[in-house]
C-alpha positions as protocol buffer text, in pm:
chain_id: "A"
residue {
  index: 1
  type: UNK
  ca { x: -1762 y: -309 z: 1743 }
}
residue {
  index: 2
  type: UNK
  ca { x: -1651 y: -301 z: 2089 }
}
residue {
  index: 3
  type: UNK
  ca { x: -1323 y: -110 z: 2204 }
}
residue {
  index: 4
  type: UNK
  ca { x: -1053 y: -346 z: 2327 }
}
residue {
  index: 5
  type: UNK
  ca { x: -728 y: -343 z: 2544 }
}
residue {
  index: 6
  type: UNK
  ca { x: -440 y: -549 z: 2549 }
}
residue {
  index: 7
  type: UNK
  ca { x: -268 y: -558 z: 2861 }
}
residue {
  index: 8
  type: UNK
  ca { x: 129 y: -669 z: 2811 }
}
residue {
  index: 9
  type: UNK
  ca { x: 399 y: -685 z: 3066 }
}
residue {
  index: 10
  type: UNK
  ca { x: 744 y: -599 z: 2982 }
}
residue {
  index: 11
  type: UNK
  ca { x: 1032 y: -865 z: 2896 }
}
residue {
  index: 12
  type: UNK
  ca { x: 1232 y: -1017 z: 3098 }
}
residue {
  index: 13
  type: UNK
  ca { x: 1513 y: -834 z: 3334 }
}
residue {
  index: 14
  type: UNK
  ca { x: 1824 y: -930 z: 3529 }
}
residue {
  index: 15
  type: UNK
  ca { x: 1641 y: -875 z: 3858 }
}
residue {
  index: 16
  type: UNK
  ca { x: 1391 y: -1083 z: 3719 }
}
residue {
  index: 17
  type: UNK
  ca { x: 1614 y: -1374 z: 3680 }
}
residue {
  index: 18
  type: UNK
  ca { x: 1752 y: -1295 z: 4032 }
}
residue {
  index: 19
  type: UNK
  ca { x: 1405 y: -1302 z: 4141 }
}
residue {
  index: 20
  type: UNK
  ca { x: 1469 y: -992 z: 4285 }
}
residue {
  index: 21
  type: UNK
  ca { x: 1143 y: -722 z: 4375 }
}
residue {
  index: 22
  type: UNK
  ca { x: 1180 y: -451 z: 4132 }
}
residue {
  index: 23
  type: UNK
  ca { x: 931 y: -182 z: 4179 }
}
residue {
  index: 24
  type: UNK
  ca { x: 970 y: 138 z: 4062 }
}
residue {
  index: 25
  type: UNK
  ca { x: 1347 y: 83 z: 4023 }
}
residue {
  index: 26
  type: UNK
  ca { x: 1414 y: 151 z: 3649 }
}
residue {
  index: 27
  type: UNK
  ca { x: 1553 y: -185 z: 3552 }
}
residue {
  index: 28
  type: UNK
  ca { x: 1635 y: -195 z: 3177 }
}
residue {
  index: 29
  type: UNK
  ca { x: 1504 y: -555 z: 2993 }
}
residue {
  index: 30
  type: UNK
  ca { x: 1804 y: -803 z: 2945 }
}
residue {
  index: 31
  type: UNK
  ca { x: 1918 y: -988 z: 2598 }
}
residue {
  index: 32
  type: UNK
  ca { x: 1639 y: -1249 z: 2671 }
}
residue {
  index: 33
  type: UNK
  ca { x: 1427 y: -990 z: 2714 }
}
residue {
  index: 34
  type: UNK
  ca { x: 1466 y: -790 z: 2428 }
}
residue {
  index: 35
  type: UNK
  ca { x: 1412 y: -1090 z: 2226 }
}
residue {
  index: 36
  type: UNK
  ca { x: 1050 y: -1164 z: 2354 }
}
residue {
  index: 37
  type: UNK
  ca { x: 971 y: -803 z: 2321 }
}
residue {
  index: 38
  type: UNK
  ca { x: 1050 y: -846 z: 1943 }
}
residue {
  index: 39
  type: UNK
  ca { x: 837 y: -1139 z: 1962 }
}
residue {
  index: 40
  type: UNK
  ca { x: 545 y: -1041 z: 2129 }
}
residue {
  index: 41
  type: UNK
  ca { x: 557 y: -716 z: 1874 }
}
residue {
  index: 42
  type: UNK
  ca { x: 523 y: -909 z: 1592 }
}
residue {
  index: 43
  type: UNK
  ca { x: 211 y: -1158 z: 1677 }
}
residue {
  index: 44
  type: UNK
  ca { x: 63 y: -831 z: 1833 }
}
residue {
  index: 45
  type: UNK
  ca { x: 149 y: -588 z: 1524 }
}
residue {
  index: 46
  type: UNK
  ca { x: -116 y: -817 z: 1357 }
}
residue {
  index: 47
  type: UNK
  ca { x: -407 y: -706 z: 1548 }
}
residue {
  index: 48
  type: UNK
  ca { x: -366 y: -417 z: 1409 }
}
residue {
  index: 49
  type: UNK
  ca { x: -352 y: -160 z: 1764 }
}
residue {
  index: 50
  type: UNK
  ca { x: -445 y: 197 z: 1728 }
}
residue {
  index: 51
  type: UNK
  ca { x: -300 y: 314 z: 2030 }
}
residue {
  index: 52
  type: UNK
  ca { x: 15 y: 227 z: 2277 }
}
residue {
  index: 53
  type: UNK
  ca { x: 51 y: 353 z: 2602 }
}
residue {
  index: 54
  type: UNK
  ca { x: 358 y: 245 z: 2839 }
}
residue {
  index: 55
  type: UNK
  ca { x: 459 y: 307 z: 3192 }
}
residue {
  index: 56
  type: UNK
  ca { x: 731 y: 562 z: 3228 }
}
residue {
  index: 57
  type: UNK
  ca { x: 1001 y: 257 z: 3312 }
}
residue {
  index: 58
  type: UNK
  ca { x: 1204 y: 133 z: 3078 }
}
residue {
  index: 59
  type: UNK
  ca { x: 1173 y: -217 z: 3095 }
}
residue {
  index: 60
  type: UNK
  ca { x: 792 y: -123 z: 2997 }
}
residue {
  index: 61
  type: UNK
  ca { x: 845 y: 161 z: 2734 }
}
residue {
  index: 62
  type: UNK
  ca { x: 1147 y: -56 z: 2562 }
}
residue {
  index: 63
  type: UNK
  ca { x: 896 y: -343 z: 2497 }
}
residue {
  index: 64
  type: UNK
  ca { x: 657 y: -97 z: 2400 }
}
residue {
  index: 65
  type: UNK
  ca { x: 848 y: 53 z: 2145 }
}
residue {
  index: 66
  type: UNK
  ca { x: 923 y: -221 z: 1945 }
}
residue {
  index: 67
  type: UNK
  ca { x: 579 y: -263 z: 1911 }
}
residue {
  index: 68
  type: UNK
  ca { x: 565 y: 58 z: 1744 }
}
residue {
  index: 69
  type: UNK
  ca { x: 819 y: 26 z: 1546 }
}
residue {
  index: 70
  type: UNK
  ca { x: 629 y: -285 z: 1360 }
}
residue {
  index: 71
  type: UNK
  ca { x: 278 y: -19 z: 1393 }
}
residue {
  index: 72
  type: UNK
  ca { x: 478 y: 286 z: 1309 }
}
residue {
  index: 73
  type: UNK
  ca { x: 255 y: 415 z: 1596 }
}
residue {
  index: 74
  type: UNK
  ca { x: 393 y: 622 z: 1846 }
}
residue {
  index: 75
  type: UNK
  ca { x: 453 y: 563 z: 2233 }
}
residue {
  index: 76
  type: UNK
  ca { x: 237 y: 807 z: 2524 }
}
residue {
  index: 77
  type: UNK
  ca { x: 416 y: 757 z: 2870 }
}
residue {
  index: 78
  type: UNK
  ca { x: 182 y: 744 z: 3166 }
}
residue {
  index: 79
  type: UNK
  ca { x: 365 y: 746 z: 3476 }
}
residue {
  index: 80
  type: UNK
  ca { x: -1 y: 621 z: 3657 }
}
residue {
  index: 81
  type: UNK
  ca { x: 108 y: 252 z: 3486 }
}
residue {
  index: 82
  type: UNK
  ca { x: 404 y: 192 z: 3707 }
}
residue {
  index: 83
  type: UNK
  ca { x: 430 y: -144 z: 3887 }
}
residue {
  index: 84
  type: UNK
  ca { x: 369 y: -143 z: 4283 }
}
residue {
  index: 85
  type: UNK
  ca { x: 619 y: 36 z: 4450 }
}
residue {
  index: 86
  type: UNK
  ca { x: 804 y: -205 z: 4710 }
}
residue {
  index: 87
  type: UNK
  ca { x: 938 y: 46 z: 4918 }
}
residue {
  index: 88
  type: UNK
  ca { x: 1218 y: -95 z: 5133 }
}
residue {
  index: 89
  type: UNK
  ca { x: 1199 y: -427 z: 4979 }
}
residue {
  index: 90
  type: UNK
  ca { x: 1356 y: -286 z: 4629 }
}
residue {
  index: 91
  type: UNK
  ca { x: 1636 y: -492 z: 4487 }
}
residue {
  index: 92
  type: UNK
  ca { x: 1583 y: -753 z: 4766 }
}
residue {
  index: 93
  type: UNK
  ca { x: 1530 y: -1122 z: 4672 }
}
residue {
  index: 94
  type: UNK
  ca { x: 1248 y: -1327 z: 4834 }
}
residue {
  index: 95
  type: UNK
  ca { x: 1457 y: -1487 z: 5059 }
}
residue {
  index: 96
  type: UNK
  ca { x: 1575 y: -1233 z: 5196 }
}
residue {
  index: 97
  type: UNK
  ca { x: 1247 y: -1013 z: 5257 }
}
residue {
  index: 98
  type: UNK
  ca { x: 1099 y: -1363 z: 5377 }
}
residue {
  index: 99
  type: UNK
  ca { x: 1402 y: -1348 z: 5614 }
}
residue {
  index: 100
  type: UNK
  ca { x: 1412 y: -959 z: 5709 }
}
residue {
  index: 101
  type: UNK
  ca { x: 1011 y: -962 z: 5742 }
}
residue {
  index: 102
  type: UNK
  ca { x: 849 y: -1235 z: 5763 }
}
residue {
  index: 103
  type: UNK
  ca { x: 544 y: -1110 z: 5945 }
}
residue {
  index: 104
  type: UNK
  ca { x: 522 y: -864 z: 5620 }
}
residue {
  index: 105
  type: UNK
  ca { x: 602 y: -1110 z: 5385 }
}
residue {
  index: 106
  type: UNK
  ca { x: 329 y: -1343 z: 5450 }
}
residue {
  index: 107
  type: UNK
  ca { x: 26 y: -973 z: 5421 }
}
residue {
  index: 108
  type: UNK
  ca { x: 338 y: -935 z: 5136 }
}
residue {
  index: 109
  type: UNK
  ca { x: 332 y: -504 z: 5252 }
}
residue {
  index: 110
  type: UNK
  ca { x: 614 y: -418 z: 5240 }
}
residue {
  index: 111
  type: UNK
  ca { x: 721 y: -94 z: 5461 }
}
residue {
  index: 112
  type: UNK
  ca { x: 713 y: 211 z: 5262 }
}
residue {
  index: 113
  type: UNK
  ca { x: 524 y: 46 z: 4999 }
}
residue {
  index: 114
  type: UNK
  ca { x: 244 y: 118 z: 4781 }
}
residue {
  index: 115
  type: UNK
  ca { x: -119 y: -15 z: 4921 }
}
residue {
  index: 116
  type: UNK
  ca { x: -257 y: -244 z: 4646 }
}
residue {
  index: 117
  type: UNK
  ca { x: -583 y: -67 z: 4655 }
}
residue {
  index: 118
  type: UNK
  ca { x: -414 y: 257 z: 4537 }
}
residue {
  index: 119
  type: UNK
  ca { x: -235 y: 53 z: 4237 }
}
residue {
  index: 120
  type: UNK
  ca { x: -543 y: -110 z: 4168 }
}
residue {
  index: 121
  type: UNK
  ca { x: -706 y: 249 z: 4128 }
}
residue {
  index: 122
  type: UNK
  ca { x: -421 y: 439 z: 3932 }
}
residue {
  index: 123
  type: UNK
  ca { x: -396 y: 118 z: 3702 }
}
residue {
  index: 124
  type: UNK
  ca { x: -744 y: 64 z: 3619 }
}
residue {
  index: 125
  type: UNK
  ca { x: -764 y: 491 z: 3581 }
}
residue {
  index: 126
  type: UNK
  ca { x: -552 y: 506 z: 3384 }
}
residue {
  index: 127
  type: UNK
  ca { x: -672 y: 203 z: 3150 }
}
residue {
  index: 128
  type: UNK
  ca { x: -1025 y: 370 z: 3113 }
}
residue {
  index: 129
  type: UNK
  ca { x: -851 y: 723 z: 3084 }
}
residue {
  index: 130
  type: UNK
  ca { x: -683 y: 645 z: 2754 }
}
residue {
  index: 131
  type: UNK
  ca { x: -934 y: 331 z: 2655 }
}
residue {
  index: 132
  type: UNK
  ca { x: -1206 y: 651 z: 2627 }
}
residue {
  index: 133
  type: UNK
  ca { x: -1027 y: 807 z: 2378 }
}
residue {
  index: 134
  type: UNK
  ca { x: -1019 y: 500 z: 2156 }
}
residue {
  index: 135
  type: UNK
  ca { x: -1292 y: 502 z: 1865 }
}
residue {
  index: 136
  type: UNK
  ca { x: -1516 y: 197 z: 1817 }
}
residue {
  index: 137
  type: UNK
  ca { x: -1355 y: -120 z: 1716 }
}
residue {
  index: 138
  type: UNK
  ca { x: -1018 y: 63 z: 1826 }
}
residue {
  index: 139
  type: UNK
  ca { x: -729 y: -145 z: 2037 }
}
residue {
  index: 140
  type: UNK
  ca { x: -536 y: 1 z: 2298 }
}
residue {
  index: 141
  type: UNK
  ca { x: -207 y: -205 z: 2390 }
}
residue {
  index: 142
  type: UNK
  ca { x: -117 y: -76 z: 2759 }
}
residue {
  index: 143
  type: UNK
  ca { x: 230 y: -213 z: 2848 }
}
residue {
  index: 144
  type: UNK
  ca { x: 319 y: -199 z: 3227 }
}
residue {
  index: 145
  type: UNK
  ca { x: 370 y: -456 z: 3513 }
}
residue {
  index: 146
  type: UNK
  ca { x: 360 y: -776 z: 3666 }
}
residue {
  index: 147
  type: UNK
  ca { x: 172 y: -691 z: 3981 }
}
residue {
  index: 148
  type: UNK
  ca { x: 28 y: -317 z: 3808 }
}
residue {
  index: 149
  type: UNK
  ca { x: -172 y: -512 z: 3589 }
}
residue {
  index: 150
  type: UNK
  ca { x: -349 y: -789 z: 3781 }
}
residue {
  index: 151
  type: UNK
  ca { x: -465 y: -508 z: 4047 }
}
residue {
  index: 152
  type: UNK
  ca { x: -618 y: -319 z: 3740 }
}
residue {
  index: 153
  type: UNK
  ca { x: -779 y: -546 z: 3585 }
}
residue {
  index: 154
  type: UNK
  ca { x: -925 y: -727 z: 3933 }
}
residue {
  index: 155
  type: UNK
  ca { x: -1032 y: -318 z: 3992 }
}
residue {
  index: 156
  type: UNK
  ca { x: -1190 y: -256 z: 3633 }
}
residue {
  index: 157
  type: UNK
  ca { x: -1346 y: -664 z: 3638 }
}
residue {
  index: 158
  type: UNK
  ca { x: -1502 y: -526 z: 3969 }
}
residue {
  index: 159
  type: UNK
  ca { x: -1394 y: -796 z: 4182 }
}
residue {
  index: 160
  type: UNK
  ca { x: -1397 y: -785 z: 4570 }
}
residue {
  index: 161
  type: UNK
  ca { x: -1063 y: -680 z: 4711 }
}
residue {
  index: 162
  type: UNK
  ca { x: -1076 y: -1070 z: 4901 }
}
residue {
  index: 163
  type: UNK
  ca { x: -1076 y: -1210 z: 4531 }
}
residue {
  index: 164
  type: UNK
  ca { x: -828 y: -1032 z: 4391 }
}
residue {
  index: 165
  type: UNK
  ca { x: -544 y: -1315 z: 4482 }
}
residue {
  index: 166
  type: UNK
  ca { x: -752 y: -1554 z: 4198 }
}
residue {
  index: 167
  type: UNK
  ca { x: -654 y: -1385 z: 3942 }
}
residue {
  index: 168
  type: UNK
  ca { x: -327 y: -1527 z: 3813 }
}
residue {
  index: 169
  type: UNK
  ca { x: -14 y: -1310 z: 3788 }
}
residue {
  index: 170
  type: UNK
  ca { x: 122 y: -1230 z: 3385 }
}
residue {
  index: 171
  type: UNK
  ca { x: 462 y: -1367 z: 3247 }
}
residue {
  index: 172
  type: UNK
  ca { x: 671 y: -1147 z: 3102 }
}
residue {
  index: 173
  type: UNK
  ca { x: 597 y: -1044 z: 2771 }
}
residue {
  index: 174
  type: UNK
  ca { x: 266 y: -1213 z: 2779 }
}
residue {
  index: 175
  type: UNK
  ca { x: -71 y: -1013 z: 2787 }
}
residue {
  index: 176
  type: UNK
  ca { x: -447 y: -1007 z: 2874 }
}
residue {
  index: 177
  type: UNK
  ca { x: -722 y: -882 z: 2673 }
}
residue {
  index: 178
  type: UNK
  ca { x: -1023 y: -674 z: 2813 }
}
residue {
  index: 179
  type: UNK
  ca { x: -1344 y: -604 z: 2562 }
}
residue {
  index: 180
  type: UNK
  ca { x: -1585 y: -306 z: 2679 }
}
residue {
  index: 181
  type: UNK
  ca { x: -1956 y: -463 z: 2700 }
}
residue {
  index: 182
  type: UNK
  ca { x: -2252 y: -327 z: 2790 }
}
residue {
  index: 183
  type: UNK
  ca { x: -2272 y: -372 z: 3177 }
}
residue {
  index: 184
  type: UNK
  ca { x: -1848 y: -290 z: 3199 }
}
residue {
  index: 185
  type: UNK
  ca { x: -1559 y: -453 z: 3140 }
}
residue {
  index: 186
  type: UNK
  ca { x: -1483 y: -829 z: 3036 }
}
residue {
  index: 187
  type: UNK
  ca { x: -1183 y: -1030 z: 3094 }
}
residue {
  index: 188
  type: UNK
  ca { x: -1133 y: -1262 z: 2728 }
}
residue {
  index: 189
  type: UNK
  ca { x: -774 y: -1381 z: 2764 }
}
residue {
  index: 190
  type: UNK
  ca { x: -524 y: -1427 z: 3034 }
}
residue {
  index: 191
  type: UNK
  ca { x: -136 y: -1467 z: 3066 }
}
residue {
  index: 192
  type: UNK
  ca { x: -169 y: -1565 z: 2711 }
}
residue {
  index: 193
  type: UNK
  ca { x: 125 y: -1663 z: 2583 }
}
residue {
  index: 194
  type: UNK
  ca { x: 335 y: -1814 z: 2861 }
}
residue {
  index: 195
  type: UNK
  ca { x: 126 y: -2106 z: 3022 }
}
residue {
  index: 196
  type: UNK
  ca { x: 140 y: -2394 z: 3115 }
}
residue {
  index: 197
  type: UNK
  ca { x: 533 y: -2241 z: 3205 }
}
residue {
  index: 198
  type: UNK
  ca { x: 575 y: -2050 z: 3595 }
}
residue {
  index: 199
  type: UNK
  ca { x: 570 y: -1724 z: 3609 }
}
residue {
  index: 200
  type: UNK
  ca { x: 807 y: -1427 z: 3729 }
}
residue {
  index: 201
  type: UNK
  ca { x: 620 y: -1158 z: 3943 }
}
residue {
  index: 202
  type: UNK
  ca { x: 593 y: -946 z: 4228 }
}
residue {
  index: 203
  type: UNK
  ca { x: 253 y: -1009 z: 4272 }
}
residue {
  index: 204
  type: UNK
  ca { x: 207 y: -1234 z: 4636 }
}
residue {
  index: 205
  type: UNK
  ca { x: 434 y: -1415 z: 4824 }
}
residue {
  index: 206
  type: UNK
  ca { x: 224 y: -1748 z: 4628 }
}
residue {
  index: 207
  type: UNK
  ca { x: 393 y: -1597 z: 4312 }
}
residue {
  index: 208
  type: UNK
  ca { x: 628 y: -1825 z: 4200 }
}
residue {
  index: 209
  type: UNK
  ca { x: 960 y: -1616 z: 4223 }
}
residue {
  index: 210
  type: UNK
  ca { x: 970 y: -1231 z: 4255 }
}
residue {
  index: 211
  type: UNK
  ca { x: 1054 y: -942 z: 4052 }
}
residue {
  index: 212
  type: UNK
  ca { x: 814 y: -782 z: 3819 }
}
């Protein structure tokens, strides 16, 4: 059997619902969100995981751990799965980076930020880092980021950098699985669990509102 990974981004925050760019600003998840993290822990409890890793934010680790809670597996903290940092554009809305930059806005880089190349490689690293450790058949449930996420899995699908923008951005508390075949990496499910609704991210300034 082949090792899998479920990839799930954290519930919903108050900067999400401000549509505000959240970064590595520790932003804990709000009442809504603490209810889709109990959601999303039950229908994923089922699968039966063998392994949880979370990025070292809150809004990740709390959705994390009420998966494990339902598992009675424990939580490893990997600082590498922290969304994009944003730099000076923390806490800002979109209107107002659009405003403050919009040369910036429309590359979306924002000054001080993190290169999405380097995400893209710390992500995916750290997906294959704890993945390997997995024994056949096993399922590792990574819980991070809006933004985080898509650039790791665009990096471990092997896409071009110029194709990475057609990969659709994750809802909160909804997930992607990847299956380890023979020639790499395969992408089976996508934003599962949200569609056909918009989603909250940080990804692009195409993403619908900001804040992931």
């Amino acid at each position: 059997m082949s090792r899998r990974v479920i990839c799930l981004r954290h519930g919903q925050t108050l900067w999400n619902v401000e549509k505000r760019f959240q970064g590595h600003t520790d932003i804990p998840l709000d009442e809504t969100g603490v209810a889709q993290a109990a959601r999303v822990a039950s229908l994923l409890a089922a699968l039966r995981p063998t392994m949880i890793v979370s990025s070292d934010l809150r809004r990740a680790f709390d959705t994390a751990s009420a998966l494990a809670r339902l598992t009675g597996l424990g939580v490893t903290v990997d600082k590498d799965l922290r969304e994009r940092g944003g730099g000076e554009w923390e806490g800002l809305t979109r209107d107002e980076i659009r405003t403050g930059w919009p040369v910036e806005f429309e590359a979306w880089e924002a000054p001080g930020g993190e290169d999405v190349a380097d995400v893209a490689d710390r992500v995916s690293d750290a997906v294959l880092r704890w993945s390997a450790r997995l024994d056949e058949g096993g399922l590792l449930v990574v819980v991070s980021h809006g933004a985080a996420l898509r650039l790791g899995i665009a990096r471990l699908m092997g896409l071009p950098q110029e194709l990475w923008s057609s990969l659709g951005s994750i809802g909160n508390c909804s997930w992607s699985v990847l299956e380890e075949g023979r020639k790499g990496w395969r992408l089976m499910e996508h934003n599962a669990g949200t569609l056909p609704e918009p989603v909250s991210s940080d990804d692009s300034p195409e993403a619908t509102t900001a804040g992931s």
